[in-house]
N, C-alpha and C positions, 0 to 999 in steps of 0.2 A: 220037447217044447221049449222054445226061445223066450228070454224074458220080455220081448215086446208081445209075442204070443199068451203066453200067462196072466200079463197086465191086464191085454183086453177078455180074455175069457173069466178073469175076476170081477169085473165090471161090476156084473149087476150081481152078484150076491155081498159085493161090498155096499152097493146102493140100498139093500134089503136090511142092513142091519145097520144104518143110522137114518135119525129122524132128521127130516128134512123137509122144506117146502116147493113148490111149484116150480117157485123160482132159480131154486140151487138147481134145483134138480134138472131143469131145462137146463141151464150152463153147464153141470155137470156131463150132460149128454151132448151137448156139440163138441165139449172140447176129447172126449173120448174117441168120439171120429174123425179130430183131427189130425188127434195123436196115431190113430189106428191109418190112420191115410198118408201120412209122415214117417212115420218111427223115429227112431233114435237117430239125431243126426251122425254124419259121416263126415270125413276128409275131402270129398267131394265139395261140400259147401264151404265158401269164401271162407264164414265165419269159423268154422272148425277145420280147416287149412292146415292148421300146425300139432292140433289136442285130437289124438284117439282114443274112444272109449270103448275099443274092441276088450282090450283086458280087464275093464272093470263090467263089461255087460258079460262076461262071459263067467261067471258066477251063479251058484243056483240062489237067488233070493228067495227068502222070507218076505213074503209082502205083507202080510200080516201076523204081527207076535204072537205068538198061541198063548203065553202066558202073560201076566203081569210080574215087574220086579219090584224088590224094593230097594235103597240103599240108606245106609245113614250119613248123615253130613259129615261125618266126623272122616269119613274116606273119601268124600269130595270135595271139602270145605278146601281145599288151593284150586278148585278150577272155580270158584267165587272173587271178583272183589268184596271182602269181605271183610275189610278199612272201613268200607263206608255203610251206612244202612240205605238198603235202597229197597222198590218191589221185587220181587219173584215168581219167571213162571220159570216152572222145571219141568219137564219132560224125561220120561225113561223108556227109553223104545218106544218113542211116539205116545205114550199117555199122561195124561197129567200126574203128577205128584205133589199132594196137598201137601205132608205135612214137611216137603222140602220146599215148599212155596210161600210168599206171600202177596197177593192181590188186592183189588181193593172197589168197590164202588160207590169210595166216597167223593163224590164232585167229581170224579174222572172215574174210566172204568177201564181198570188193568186185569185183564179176566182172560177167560178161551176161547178161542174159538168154535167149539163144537158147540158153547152156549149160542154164540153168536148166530150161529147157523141154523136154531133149531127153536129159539126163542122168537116168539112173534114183536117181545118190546123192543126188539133189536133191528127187525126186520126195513125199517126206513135206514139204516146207514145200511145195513147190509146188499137192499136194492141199487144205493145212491152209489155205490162203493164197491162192493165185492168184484172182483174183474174187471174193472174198466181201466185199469190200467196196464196190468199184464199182458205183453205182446201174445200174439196166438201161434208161437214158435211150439215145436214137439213136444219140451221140455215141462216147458211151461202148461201146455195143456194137460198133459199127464197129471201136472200135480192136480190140477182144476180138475183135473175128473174126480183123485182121490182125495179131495183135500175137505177136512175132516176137522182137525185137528192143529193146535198152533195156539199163537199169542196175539188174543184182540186187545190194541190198544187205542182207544176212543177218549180227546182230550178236547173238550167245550170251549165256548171260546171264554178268552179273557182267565185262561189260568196259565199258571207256571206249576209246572210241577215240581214238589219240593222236592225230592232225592231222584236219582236214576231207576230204571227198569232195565234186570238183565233177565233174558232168556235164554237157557241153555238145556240142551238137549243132547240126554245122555245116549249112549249105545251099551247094553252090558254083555253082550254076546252069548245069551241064552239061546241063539239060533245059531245053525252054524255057517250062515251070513242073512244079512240081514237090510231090505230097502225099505228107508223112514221119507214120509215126505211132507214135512210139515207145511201149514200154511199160515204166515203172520198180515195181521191186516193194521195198519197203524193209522189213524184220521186224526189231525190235529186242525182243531179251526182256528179264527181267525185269534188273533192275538197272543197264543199259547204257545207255550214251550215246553220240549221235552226232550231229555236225553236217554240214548237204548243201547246198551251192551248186550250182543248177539256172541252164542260161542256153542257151537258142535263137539262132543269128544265119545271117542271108543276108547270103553275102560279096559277092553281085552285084543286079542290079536287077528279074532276072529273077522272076515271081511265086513264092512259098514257100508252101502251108497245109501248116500241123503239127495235128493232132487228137492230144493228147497225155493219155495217165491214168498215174497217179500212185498206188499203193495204197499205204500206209503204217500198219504197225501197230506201236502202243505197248504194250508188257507192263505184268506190272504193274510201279511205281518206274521206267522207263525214262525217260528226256528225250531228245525228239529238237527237233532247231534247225534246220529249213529253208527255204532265200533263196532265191526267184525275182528272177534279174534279166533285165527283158525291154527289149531296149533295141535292137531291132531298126530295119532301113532303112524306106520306106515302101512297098515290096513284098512285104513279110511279114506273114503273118496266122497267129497263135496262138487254139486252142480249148485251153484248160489245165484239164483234169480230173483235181481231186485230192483224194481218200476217207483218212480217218483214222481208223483207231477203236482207240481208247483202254482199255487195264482200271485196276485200281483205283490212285491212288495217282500215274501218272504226269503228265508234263509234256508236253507238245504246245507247236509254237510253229510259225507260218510268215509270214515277210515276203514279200510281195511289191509288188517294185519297176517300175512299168511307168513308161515313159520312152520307148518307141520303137514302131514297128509299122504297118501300114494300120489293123489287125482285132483288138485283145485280147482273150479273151473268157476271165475265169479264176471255175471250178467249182469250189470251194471248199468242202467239206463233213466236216465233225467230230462223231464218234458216239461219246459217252461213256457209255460200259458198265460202269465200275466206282464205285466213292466214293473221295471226295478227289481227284479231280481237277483240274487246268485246264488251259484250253485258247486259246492266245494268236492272235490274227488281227490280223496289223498293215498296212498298206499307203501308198505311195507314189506318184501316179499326178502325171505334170506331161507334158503334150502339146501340142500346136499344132497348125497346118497343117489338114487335115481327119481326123486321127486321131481310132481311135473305141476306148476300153478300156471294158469291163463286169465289175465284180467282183460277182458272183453267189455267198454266202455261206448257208451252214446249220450252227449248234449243235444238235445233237440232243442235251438232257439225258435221261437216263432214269434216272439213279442218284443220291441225297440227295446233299448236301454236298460238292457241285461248282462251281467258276468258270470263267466265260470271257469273254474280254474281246477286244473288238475297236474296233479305232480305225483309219479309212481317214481320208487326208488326198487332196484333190486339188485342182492348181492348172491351170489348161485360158484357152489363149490361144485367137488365132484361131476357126478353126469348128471346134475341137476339141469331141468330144462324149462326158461322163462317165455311166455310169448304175454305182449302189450298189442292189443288191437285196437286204439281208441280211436273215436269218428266223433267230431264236431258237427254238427249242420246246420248255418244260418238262415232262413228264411228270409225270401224278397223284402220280408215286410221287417223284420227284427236288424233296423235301421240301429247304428249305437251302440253294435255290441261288443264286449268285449271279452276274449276268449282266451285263455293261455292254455295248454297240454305240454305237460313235458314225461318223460321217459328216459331216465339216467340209472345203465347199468354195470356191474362189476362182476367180471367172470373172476374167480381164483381157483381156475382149472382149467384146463388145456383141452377139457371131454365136456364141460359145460355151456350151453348154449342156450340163446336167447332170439326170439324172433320178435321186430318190434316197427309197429305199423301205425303210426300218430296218420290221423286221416283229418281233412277241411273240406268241407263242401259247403262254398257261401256263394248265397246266391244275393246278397245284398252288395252296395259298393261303399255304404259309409263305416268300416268297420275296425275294430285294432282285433287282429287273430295271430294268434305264432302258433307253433309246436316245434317238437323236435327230439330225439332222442340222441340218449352217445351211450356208448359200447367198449368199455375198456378196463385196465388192472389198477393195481394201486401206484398211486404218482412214487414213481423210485427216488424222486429228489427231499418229498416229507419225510418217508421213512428212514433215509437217510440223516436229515435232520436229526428227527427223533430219538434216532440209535445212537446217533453222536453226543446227545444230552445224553445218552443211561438207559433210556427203554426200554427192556426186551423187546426183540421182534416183533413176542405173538400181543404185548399188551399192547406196541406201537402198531401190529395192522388192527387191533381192535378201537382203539382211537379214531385212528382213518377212518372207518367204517360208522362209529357211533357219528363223527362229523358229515358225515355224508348223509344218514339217513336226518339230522338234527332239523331240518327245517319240516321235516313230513309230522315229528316227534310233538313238536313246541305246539302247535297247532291241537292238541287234543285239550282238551278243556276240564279234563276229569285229575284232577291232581294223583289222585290213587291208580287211578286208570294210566297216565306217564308212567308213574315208577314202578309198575308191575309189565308193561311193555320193554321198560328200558330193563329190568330183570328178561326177559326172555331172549332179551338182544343178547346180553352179556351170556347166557348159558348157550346159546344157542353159537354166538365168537368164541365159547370157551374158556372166558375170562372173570375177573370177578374185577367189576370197575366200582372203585372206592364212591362216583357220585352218581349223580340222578340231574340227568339231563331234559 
């Protein structure tokens, strides 16, 4: 039996052991036939072109944990920002864990999902909200059948929330592989603010895929500020599906950090619905070894007098293999906008490769649009330079490089949150860089 085979033959005795309502449960059930009338995408489709998931499907999964784990902080406490006080959902093999958590439902409600799902005082966001964002790709619906499970975060309007909320989701490899698929649902209404540290990690060597969605919606005047940091071992493989849509007036922003992994593959889509918008897409991608990240991007403009700007940097050694597939789309009517995409990368290997596809499809004629990407090594004339002042080599290409990603860097907002990225850059170059960028 193949794992898309197993997935649908688990269906319904997964549906038999959570509580749920009409409503889940109807979405639950179309998107299982859609997944089941699809499967897992292939090379055959545009989108998956360059990313195969033959080696990572071909694994016997655990689709559900037979047991529960525990751990204690004191062995996880470095996969935490843990500089600042902030909320906590934690997750261990897909289940919650209290007393590594802390949540809250005071004037905002940073809690679970499976409440969300199963609670009737919840049930109006959960109607107004649950899926209507998430495209009805394989992927995506898979998780929609099983999804269970995740971080509900619900912010009223007219608040700020005072510290960050990170979620992270452990693997302990009590299975001997194992597929998590959480589901996070974030609503921030009109006026509110909120900042969200997202991070995946297998604590052991044992195989991990995570199929993970992400719904996230902006009110109108809302700002939301959300960091993926993916910095996992080389037995872990992320499908990272994440839906945003926007009303008039708000702020959108997502970094994401890839550094670690066998498989990244992040889904990445922003749907602006109102005017005065923007919409930020930043990214970070440095790998080796035979590591393979795909950041897979879509702006949907459909409203006048909107921005969005996207800048991926990636720096790829060994047989590391990069692909950038971003797609802009401006609508007849989204008169005024204004769009930048860029994609600037660094091979430093001869076996390392990068596929990079910036796309525009404007069907409006008043507009400011670019993209563009480049493709190449380190400038011989700085290094030069450099060497000539006293630098070694390896701390003069780590310079290079900190400068290169610097402008993706400056843009995170989380002070703690910088210099624990700029710590991964430097372990990750090799180096130990005296400052904090």
């Amino acid at each position: 039996m193949d794992l898309k085979e197993k997935l649908v033959s688990s269906f319904l005795a997964f549906e038999n052991e959570v509580n749920i309502d009409a409503f889940v449960h109807d979405v639950r059930t179309d998107a299982i036939k859609i997944f089941e009338e699809k499967g897992f995408p292939t090379k055959k489709e545009e989108a998956w072109k360059y990313t195969s998931l033959n080696t990572v499907l071909k694994e016997d999964y655990s689709v559900f944990p037979k047991q529960e784990s525990a751990l204690d902080y004191k062995d996880v406490k470095k996969y935490f920002i843990h500089d600042i006080d902030t909320y906590k959902i934690i997750f261990i093999d897909g289940k919650y864990s209290s007393h590594l958590s802390q949540t809250t439902h005071g004037g905002i409600d940073v809690c679970l999902m499976s409440s969300a799902l199963s609670k009737p005082k919840y049930q109006p966001i959960i109607e107004n909200y649950f899926n209507k964002a998430a495209e009805k790709d394989s992927l995506s619906a898979l998780n929609t059948a099983f999804s269970n499970e995740g971080a509900y975060i619900h912010i009223p309007k007219n608040k700020v929330v005072e510290k960050p909320i990170q979620i992270i989701h452990f693997a302990t490899g009590n299975e001997s592989a194992t597929m998590l698929q959480p589901r996070n649902l974030v609503v921030v209404e009109e006026n509110s603010h909120v900042q969200i540290i997202e991070r995946h990690q297998n604590l052991t060597q044992n195989p991990v895929l995570t199929n993970s969605v992400t719904e996230i919606f902006a009110e109108k005047r809302a700002i939301v500020d959300y960091y993926k940091i993916q910095n996992d071992n080389a037995n872990a493989s992320l499908i990272d599906n994440t839906f945003i849509k926007q009303d008039r007036e708000s702020l959108a922003s997502v970094h994401t950090f890839s550094f670690g992994g066998k498989l990244t593959r992040n889904n990445l889509n922003f749907y602006q619905e109102g005017e005065r918008m923007d919409s930020t897409l930043k990214g970070i991608t440095i790998i080796g070894d035979k590591q393979h990240v795909d950041h897979n991007t879509l702006v949907h403009h459909i409203e006048p007098n909107c921005e969005s700007h996207q800048d991926y940097k990636g720096i790829f050694s060994d047989k590391a293999t990069g692909v950038f597939n971003g797609k802009v789309v401006v609508e007849k009517e989204a008169q005024k906008t204004n769009a930048f995409q860029a994609n600037n990368n660094i091979l430093l290997s001869d076996k390392a490769s990068i596929n990079t596809k910036p796309q525009l499809e404007i069907f409006a004629d008043d507009v400011k649009c670019s993209h563009g990407c480049t493709i190449g090594q380190l400038d011989e004339s700085a290094m030069f330079y450099m060497r000539s002042r006293g630098i070694p080599e390896k701390e003069a290409k780590a310079l290079l490089m900190f400068a290169f990603t610097n402008n993706v860097l400056e843009s995170v907002k989380i002070p703690e949150l910088k210099q624990r990225i700029t710590k991964i850059i430097a372990d990750k170059l090799g180096v130990d860089i005296g400052f904090d960028l």
